[in-house]
N, CA, C and O atoms as a printed pandas DataFrame, in Angstrom:
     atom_number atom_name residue_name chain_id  residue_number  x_coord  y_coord  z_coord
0              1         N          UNK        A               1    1.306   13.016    1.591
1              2        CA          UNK        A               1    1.106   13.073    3.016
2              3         C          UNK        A               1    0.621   11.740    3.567
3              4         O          UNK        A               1    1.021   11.454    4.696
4              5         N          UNK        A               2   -0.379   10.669    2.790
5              6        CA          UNK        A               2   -0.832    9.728    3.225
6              7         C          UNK        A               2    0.519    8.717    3.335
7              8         O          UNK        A               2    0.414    7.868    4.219
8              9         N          UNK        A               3    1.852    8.693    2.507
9             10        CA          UNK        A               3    2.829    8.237    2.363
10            11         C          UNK        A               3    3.538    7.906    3.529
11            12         O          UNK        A               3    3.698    6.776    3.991
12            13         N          UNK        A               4    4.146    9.482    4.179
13            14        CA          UNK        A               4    4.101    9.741    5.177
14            15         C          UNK        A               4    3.680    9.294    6.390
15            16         O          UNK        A               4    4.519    8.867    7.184
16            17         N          UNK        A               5    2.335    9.322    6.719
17            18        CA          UNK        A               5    1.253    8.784    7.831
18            19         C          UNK        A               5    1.653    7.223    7.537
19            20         O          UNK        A               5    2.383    6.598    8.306
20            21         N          UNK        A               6    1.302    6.869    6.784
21            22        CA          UNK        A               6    2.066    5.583    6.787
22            23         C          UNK        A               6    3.383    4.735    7.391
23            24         O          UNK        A               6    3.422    3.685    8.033
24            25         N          UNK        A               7    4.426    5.613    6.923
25            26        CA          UNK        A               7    5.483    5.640    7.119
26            27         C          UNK        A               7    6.211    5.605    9.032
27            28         O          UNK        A               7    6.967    4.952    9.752
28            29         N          UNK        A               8    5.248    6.893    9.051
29            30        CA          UNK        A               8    5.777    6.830   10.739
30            31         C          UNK        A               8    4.675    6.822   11.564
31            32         O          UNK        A               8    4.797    7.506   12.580
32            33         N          UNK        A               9    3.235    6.017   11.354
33            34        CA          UNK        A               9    2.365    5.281   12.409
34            35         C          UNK        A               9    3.094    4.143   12.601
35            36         O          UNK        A               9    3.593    3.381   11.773
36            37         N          UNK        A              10    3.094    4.114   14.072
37            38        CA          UNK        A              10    3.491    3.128   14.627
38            39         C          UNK        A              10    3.218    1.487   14.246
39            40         O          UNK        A              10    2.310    1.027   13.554
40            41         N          UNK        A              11    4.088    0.918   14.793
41            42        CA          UNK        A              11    3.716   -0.722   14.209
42            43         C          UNK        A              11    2.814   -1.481   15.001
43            44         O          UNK        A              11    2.420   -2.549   14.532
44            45         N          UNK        A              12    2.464   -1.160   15.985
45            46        CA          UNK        A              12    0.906   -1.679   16.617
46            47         C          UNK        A              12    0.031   -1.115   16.619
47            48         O          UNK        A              12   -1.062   -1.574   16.952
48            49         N          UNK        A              13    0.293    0.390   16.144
49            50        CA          UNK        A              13   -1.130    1.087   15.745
50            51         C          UNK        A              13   -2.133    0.391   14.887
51            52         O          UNK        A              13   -2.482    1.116   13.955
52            53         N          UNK        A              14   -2.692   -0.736   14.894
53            54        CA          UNK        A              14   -3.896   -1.326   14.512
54            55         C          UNK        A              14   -5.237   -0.560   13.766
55            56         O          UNK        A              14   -5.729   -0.481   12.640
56            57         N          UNK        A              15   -5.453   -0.136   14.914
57            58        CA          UNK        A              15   -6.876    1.157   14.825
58            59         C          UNK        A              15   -6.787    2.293   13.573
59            60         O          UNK        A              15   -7.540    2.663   12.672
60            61         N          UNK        A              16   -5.366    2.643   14.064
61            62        CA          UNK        A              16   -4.945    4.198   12.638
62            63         C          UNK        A              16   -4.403    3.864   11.691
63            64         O          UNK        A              16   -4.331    4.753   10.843
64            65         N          UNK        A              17   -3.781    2.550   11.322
65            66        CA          UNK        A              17   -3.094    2.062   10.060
66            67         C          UNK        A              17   -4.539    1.776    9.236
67            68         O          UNK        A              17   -4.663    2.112    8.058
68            69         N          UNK        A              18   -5.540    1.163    9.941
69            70        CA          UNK        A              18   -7.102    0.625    9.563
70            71         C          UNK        A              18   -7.325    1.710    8.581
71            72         O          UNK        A              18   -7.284    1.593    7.356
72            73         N          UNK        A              19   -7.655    3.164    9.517
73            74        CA          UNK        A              19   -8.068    4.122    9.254
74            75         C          UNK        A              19   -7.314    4.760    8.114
75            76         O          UNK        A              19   -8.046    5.398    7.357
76            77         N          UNK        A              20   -5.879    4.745    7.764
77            78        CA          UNK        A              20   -4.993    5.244    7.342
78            79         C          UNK        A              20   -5.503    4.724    5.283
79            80         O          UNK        A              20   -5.587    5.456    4.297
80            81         N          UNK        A              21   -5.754    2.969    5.453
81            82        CA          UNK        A              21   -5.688    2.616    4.802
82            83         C          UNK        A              21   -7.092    2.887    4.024
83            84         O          UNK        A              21   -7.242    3.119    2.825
84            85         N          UNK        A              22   -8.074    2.791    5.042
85            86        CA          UNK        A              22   -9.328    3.039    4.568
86            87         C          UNK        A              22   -9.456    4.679    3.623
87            88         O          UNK        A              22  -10.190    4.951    2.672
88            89         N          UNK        A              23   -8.230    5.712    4.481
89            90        CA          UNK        A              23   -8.389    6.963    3.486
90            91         C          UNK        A              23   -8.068    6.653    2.089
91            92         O          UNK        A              23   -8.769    6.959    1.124
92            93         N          UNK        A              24   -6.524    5.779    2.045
93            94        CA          UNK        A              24   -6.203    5.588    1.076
94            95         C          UNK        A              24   -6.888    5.085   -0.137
95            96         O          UNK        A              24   -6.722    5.515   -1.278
96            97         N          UNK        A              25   -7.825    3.950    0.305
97            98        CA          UNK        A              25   -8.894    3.164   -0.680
98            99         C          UNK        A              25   -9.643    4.825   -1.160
99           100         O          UNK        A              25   -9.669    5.407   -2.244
100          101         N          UNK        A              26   -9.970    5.046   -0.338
101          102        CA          UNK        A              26  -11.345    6.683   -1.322
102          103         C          UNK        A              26  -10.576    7.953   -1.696
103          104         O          UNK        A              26  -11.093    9.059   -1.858
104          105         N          UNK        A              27   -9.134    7.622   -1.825
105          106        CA          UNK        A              27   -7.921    8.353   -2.232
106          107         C          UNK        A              27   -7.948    7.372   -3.955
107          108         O          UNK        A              27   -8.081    7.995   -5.008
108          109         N          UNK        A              28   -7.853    6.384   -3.935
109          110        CA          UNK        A              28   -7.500    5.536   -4.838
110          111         C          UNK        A              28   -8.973    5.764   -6.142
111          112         O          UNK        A              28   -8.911    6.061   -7.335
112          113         N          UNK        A              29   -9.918    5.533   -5.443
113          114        CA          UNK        A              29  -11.013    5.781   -6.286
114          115         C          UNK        A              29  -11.557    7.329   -6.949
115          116         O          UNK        A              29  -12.465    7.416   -7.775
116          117         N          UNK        A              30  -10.686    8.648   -6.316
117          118        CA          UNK        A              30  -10.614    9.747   -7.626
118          119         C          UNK        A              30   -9.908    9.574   -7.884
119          120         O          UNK        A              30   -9.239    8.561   -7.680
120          121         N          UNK        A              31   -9.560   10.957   -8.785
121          122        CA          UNK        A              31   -8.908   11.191   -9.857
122          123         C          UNK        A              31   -7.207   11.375   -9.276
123          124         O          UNK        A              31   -6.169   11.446   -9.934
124          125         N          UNK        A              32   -7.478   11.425   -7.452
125          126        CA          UNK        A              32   -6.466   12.246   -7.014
126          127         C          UNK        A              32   -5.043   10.966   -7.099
127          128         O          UNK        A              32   -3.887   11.366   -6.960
128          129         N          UNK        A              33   -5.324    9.551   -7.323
129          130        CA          UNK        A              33   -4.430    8.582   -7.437
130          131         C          UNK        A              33   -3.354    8.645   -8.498
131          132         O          UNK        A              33   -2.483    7.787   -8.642
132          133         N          UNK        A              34   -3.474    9.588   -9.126
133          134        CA          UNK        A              34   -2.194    9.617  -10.334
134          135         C          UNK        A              34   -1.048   10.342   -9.230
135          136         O          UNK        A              34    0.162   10.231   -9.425
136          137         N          UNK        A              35   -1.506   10.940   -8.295
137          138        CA          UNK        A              35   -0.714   11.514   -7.404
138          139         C          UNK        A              35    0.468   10.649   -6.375
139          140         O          UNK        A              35    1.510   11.068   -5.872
140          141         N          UNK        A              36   -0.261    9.113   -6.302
141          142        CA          UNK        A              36    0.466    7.906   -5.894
142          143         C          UNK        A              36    1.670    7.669   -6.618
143          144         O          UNK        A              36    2.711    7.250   -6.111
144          145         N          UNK        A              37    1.469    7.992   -8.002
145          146        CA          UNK        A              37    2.574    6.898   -8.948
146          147         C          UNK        A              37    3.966    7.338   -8.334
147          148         O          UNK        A              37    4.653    6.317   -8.315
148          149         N          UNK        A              38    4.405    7.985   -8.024
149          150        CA          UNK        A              38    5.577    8.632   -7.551
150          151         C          UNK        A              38    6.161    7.793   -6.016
151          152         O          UNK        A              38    7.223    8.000   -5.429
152          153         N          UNK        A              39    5.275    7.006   -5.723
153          154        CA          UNK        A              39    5.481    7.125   -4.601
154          155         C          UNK        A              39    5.078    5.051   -4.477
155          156         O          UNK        A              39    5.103    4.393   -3.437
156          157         N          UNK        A              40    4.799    4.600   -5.697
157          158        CA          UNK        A              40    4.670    3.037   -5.313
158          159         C          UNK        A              40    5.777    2.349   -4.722
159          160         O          UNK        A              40    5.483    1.380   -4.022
160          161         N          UNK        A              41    6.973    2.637   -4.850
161          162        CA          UNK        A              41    8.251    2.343   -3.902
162          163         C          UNK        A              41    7.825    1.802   -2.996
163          164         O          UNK        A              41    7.580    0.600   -2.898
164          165         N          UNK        A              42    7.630    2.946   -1.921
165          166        CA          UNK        A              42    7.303    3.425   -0.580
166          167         C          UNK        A              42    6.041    1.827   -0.452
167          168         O          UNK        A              42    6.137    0.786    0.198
168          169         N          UNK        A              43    5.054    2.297   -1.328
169          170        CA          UNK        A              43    3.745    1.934   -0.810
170          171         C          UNK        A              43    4.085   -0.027   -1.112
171          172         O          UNK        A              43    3.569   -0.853   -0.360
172          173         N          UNK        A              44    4.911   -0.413   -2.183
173          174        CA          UNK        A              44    5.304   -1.865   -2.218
174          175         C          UNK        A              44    6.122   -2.422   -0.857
175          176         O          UNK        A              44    6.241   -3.570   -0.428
176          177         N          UNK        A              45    6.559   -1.336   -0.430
177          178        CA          UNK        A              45    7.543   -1.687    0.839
178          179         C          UNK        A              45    5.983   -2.191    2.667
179          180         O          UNK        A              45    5.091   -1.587    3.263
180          181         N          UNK        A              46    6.536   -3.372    2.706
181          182        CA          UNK        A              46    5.718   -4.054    3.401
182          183         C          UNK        A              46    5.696   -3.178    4.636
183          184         O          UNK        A              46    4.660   -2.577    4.923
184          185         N          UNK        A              47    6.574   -3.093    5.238
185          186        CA          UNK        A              47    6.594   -2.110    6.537
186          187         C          UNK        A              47    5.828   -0.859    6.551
187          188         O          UNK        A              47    5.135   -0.397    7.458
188          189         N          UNK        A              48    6.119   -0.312    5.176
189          190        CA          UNK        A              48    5.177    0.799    4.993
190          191         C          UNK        A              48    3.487    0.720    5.344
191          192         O          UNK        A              48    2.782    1.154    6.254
192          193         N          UNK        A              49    3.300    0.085    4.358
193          194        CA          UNK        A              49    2.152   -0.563    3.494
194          195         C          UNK        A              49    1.303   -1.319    5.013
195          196         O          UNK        A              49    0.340   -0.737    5.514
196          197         N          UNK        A              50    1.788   -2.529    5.538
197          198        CA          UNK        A              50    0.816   -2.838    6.726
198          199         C          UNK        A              50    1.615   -2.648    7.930
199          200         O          UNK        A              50    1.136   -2.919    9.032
200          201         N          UNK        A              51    2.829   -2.189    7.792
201          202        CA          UNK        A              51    3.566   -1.798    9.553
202          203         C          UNK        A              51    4.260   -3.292    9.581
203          204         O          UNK        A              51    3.931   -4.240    8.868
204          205         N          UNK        A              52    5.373   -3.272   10.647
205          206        CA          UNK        A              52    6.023   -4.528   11.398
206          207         C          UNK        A              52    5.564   -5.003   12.470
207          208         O          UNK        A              52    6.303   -5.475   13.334
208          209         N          UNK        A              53    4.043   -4.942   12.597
209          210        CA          UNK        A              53    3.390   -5.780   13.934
210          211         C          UNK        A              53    2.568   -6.405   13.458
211          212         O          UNK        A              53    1.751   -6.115   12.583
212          213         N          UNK        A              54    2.873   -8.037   14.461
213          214        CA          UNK        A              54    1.989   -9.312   13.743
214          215         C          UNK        A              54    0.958   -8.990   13.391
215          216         O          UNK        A              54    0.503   -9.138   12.257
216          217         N          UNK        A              55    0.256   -8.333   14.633
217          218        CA          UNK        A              55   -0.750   -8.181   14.748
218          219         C          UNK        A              55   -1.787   -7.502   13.483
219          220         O          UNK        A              55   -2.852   -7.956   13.063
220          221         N          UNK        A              56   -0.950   -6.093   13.009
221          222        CA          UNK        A              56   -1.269   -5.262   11.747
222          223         C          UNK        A              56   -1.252   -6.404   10.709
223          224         O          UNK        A              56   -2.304   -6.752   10.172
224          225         N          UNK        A              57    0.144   -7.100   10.366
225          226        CA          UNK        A              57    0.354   -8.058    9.419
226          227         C          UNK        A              57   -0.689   -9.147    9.366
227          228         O          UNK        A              57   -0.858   -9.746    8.304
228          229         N          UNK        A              58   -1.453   -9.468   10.511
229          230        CA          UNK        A              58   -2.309  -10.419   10.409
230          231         C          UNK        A              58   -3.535  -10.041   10.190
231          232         O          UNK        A              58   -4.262  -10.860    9.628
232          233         N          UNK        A              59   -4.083   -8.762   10.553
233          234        CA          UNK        A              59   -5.337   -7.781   10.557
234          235         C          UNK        A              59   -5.453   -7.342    9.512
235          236         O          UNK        A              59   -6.594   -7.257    9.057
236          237         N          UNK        A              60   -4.460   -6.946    8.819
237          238        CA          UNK        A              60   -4.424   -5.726    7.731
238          239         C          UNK        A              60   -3.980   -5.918    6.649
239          240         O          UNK        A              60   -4.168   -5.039    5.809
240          241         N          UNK        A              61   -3.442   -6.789    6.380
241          242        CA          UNK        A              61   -2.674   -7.724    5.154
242          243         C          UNK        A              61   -4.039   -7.330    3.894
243          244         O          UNK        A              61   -3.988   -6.355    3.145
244          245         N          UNK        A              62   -5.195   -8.362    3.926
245          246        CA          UNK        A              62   -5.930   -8.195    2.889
246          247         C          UNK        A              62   -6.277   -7.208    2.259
247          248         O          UNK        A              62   -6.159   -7.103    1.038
248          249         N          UNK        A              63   -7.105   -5.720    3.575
249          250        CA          UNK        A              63   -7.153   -4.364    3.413
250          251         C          UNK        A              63   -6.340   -3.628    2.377
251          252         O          UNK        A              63   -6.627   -2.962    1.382
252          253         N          UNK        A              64   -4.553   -4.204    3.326
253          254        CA          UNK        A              64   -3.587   -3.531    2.262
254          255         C          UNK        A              64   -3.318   -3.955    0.709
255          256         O          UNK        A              64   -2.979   -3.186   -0.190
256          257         N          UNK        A              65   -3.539   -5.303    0.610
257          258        CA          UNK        A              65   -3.173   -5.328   -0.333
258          259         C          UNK        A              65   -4.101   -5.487   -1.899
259          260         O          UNK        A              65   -3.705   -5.568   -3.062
260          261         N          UNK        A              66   -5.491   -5.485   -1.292
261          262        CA          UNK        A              66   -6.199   -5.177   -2.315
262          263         C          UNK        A              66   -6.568   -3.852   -2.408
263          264         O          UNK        A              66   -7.089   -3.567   -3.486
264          265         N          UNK        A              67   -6.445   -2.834   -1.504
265          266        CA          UNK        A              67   -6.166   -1.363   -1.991
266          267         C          UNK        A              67   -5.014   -0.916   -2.707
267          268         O          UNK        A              67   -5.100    0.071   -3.438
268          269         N          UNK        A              68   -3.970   -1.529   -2.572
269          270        CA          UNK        A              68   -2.326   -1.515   -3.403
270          271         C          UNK        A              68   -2.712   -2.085   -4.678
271          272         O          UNK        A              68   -2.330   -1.468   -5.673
272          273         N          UNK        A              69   -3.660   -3.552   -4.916
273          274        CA          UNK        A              69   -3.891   -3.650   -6.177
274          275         C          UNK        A              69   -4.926   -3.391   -7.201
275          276         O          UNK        A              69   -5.031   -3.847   -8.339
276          277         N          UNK        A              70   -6.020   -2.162   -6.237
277          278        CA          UNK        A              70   -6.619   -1.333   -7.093
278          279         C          UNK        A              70   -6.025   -0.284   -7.724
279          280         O          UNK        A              70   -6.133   -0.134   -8.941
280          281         N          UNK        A              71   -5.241    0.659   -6.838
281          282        CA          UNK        A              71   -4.303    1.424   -7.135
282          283         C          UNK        A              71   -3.257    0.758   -8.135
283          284         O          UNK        A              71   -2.811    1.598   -8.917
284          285         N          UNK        A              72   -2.828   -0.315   -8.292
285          286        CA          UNK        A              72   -1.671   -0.038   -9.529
286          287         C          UNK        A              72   -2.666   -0.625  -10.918
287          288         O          UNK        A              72   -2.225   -0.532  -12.064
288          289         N          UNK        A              73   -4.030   -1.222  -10.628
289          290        CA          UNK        A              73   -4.466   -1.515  -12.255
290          291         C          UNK        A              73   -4.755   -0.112  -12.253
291          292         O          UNK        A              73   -4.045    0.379  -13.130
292          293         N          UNK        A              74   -5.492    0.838  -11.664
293          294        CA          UNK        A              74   -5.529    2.297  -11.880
294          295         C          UNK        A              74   -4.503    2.639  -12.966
295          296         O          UNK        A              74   -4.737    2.997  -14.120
296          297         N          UNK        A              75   -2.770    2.371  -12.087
297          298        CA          UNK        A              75   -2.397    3.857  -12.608
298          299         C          UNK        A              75   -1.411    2.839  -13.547
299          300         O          UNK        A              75   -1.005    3.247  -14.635
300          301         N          UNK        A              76   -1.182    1.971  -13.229
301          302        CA          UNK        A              76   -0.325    0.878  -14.539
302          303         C          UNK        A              76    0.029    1.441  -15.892
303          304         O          UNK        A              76    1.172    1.098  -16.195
304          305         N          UNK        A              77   -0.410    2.003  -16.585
305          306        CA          UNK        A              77   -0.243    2.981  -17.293
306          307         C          UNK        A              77    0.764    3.987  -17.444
307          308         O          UNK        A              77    1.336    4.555  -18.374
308          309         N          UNK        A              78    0.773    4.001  -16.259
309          310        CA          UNK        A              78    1.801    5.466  -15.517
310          311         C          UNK        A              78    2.998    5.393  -14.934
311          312         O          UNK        A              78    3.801    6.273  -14.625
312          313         N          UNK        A              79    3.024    3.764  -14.779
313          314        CA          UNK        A              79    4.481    3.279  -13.955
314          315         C          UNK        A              79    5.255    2.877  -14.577
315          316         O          UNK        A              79    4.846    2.372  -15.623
316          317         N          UNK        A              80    6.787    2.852  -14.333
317          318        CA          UNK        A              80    7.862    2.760  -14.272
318          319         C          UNK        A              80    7.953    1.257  -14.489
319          320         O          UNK        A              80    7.348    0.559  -13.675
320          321         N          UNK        A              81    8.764    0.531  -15.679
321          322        CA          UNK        A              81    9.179   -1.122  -15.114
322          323         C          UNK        A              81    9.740   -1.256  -14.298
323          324         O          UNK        A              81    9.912   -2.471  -14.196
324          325         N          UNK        A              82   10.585   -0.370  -12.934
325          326        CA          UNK        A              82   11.180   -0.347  -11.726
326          327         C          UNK        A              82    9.804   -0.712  -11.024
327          328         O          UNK        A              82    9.753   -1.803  -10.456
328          329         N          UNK        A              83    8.560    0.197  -11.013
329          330        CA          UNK        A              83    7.977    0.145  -10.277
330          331         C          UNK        A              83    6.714   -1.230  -10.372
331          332         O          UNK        A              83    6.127   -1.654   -9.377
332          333         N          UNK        A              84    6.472   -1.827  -11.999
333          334        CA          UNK        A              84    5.944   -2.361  -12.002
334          335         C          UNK        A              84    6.678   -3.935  -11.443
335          336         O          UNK        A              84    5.990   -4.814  -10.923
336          337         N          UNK        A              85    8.221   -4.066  -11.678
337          338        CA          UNK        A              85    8.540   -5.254  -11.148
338          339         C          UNK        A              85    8.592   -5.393   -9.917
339          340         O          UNK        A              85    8.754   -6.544   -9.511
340          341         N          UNK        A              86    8.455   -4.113   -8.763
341          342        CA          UNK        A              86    8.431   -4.219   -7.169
342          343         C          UNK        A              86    6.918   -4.575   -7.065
343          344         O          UNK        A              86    6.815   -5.651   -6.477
344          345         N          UNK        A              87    6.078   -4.222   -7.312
345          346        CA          UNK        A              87    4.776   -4.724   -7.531
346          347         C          UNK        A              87    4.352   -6.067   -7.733
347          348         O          UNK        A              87    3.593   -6.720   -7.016
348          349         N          UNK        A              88    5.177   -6.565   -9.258
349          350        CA          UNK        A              88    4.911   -7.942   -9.190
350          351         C          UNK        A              88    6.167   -9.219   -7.916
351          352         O          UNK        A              88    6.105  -10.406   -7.598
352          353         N          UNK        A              89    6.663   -8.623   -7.748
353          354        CA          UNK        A              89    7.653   -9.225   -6.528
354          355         C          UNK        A              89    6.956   -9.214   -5.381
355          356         O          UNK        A              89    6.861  -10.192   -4.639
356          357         N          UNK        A              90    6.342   -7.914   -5.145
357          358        CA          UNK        A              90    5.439   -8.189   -3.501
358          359         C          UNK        A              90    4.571   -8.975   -3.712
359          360         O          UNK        A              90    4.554   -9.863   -2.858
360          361         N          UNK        A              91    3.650   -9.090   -4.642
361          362        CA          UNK        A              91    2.363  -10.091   -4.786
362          363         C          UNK        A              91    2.958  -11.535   -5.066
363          364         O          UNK        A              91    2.283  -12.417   -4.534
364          365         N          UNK        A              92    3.857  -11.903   -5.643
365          366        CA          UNK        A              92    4.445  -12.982   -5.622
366          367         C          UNK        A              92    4.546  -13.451   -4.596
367          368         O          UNK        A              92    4.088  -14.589   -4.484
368          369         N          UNK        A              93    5.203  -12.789   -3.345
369          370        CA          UNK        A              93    5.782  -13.018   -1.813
370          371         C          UNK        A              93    4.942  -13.497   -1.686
371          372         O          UNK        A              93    4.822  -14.703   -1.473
372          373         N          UNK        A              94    3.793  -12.411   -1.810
373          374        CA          UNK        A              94    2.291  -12.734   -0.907
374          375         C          UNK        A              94    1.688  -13.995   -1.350
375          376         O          UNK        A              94    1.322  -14.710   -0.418
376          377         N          UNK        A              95    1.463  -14.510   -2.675
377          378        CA          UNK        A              95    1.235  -15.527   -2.762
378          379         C          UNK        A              95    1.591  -17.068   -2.350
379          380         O          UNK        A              95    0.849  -18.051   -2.327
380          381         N          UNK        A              96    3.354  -16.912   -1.946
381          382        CA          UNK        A              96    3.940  -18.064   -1.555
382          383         C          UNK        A              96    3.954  -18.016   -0.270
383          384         O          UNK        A              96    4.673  -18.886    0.221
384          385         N          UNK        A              97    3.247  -17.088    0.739
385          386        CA          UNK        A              97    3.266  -17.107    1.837
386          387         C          UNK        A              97    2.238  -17.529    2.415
387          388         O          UNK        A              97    2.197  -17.575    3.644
C-alpha cells in the first residue's frame, strides 16, 4: 500500500511524499520490510521513490535515498540480481549527479 501512495501522490506534493517517506523509514526498521522485497522495482524507480517535481527532487532526494539504502542492506539477502543491479544503477546515477 505504501508502494502505491507513492506511486500516485502527486509530483508537488512536497508535504505528503515527506510524510509518505517518513512512514516508510519506521516501515523499514521492523520486521514488516521483508514485505518491500517484492516491490524494489517500483521503489528504485525515481519518479516513484521522490516524484517528478524539482522541488520534491531537490527536498527529498537525501530522505529518499538513504531510507532506500537502509532498506536494501536490510533485505539484500532477499533480492533478486535483477533487483540488486537496479539498485546499484540508481546509486551510481546519484552519485554522478
Amino acid at each position: 500500500a505504501t508502494v502505491r501512495l507513492m506511486r500516485s501522490c502527486a509530483d508537488d506534493a512536497v508535504s505528503l511524499r515527506k510524510e509518505l517517506l517518513v512512514a516508510f523509514r519506521h516501515l523499514c526498521a521492523t520486521e514488516l520490510r521483508y514485505g518491500f522485497v517484492d516491490h524494489i522495482q517500483d521503489l528504485v524507480d525515481e519518479k516513484v521513490l521522490v516524484g517528478g517535481g524539482y522541488t520534491c527532487h531537490e527536498t527529498l532526494r537525501t530522505l529518499a535515498y538513504s531510507t532506500l539504502a537502509d532498506l536494501i542492506h536490510h533485505v539484500r539477502n532477499r533480492m533478486s540480481t535483477r533487483d540488486i543491479a537496479a539498485a546499484v544503477s540508481l546509486f551510481s546515477r546519484n552519485l554522478h549527479d
